[in-house]
PLY file of the C-alpha trace (Angstrom):
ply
format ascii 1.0
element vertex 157
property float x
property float y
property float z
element edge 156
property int vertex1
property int vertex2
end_header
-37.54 -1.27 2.37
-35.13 -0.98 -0.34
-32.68 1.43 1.77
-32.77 -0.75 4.65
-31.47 -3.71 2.83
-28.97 -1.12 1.60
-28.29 -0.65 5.24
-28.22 -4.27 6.56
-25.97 -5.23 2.83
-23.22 -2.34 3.99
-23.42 -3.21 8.07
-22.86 -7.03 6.42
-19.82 -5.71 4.03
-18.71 -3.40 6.29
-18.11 -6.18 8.73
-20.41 -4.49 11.42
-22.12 -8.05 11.77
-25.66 -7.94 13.46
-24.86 -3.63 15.07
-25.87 -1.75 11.98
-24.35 1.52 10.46
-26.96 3.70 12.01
-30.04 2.37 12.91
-28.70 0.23 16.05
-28.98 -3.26 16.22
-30.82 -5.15 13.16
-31.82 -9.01 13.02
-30.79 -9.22 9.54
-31.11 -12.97 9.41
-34.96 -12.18 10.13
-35.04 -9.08 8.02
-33.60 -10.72 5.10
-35.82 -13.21 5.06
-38.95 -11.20 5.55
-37.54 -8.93 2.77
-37.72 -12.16 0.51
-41.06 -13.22 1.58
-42.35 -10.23 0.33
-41.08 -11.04 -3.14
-37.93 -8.61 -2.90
-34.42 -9.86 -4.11
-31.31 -9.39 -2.55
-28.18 -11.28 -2.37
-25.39 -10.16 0.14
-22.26 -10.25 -1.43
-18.86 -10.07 1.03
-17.73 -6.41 -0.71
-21.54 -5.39 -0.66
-24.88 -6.40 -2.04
-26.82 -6.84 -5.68
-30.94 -6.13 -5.86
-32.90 -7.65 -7.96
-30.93 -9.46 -9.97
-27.99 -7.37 -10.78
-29.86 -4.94 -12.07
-28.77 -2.85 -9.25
-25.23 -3.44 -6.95
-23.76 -1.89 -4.37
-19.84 -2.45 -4.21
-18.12 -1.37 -0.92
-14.43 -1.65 -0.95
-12.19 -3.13 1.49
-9.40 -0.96 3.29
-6.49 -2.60 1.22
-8.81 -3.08 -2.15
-9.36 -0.38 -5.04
-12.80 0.00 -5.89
-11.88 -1.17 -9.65
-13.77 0.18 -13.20
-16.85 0.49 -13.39
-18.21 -2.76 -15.70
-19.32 -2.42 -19.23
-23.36 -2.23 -19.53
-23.33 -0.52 -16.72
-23.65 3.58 -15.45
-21.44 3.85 -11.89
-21.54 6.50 -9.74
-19.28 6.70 -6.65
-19.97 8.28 -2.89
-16.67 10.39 -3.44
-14.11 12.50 -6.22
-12.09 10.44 -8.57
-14.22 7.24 -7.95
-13.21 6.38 -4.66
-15.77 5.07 -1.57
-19.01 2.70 -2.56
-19.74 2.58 -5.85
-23.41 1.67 -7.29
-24.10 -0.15 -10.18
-27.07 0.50 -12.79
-28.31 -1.36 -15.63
-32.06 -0.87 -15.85
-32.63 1.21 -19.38
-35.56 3.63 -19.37
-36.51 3.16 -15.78
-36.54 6.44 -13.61
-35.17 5.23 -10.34
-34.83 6.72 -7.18
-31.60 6.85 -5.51
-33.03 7.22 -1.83
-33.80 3.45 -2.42
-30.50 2.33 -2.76
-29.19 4.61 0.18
-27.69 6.95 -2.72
-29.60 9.82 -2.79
-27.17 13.25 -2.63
-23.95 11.44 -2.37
-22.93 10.87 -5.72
-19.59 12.68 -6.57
-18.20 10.77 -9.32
-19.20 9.11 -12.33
-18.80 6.75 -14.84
-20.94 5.36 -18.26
-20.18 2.09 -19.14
-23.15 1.80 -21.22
-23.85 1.53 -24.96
-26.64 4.95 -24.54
-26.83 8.12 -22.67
-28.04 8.27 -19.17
-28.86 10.88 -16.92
-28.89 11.82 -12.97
-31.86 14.09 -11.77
-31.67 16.77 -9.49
-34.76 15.24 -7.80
-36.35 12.02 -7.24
-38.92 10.57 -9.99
-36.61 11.98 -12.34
-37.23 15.60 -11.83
-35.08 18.63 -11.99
-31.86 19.94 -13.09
-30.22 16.80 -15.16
-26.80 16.12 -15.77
-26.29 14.37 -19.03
-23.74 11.14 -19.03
-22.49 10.33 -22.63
-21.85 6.97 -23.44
-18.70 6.16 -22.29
-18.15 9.26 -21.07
-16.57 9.83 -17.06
-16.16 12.37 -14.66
-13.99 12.44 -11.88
-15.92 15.39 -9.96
-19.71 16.62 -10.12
-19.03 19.86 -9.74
-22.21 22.25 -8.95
-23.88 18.91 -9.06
-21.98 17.25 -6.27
-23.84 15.04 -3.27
-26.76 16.62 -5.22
-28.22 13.59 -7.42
-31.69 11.94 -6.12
-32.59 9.76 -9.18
-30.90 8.06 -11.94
-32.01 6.81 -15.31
-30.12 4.68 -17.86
-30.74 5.72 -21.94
-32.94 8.97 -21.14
0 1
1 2
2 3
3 4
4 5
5 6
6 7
7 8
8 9
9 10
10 11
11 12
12 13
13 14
14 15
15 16
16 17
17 18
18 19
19 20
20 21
21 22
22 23
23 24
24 25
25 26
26 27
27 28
28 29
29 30
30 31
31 32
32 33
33 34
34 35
35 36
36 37
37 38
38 39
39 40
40 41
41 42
42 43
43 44
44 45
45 46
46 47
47 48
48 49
49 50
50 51
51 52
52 53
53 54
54 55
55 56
56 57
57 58
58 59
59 60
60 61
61 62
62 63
63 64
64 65
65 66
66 67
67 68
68 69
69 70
70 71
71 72
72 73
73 74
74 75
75 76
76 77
77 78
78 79
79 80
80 81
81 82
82 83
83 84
84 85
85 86
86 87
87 88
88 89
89 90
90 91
91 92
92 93
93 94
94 95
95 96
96 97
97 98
98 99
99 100
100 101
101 102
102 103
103 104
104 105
105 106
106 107
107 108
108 109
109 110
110 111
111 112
112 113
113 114
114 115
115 116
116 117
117 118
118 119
119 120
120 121
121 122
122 123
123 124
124 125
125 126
126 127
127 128
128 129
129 130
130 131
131 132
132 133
133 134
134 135
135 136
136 137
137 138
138 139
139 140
140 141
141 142
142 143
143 144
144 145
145 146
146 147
147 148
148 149
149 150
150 151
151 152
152 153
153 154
154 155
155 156
């Protein structure tokens, strides 16, 4: 459920209105609102989309906008090289979580901690795997043998 808000929160940003990235056309008025029903939290933003709270954003940039710093208290990691294309947001601390849910999962190719601990991304989901180990405050412009190959994330492993 979580990676089709993702969806319907980019198709929204994106300004694809009601047609969808991929998945043809989506009532997200009506999907929205189930989505909510069922206790999840989202709040469409107009450069993207935040779950739960905050405690996860997704942050698509405009054509003529940069895609800015990643925030304090916060791990980034960005679809492309030298933090360019969406960028998603974590704050949850010592929570494995999966980036498949957030429409994430083998895309990452930049990075960024923002936080006060260390945090790592997993080769596979539920935290398994090779790891690669973000310092805090630490950045990295490529992923190197670990590019588009992240599938879960935790913040202070």
């Amino acid at each position: 459920m979580k990676l089709l808000l993702a969806t319907i929160a980019l198709s929204i940003a994106a300004g694809c209105g009601e047609g969808g990235l991929e998945n043809g056309p989506l009532e997200i008025e009506s999907l929205i609102t189930s989505a909510r029903e069922r206790g999840l939290s989202i709040e469409v933003k107009p450069n993207g989309a935040s779950f739960n709270g905050g405690e996860v954003e997704i942050v698509v940039p405009s054509e003529t906008q940069a895609t800015g710093p990643c925030p304090s208290s916060r791990v980034c990691i960005w679809k492309d090289s030298d933090f360019q294309g969406n960028r998603y947001q974590f704050s949850d601390r010592d929570i494995c979580q999966n980036l498949n849910d957030y429409g994430a999962s083998d895309v990452a190719s930049s990075w960024n901690n923002g936080t006060s601990v260390t945090s790592c991304l997993y080769e596979h989901r539920d935290c398994g795997g090779k790891v690669l180990i973000m310092s805090s405050g630490a950045k990295g412009s490529g992923m190197g043998s670990f590019n588009d190959k992240a599938s879960s994330i935790r913040v202070k492993c």
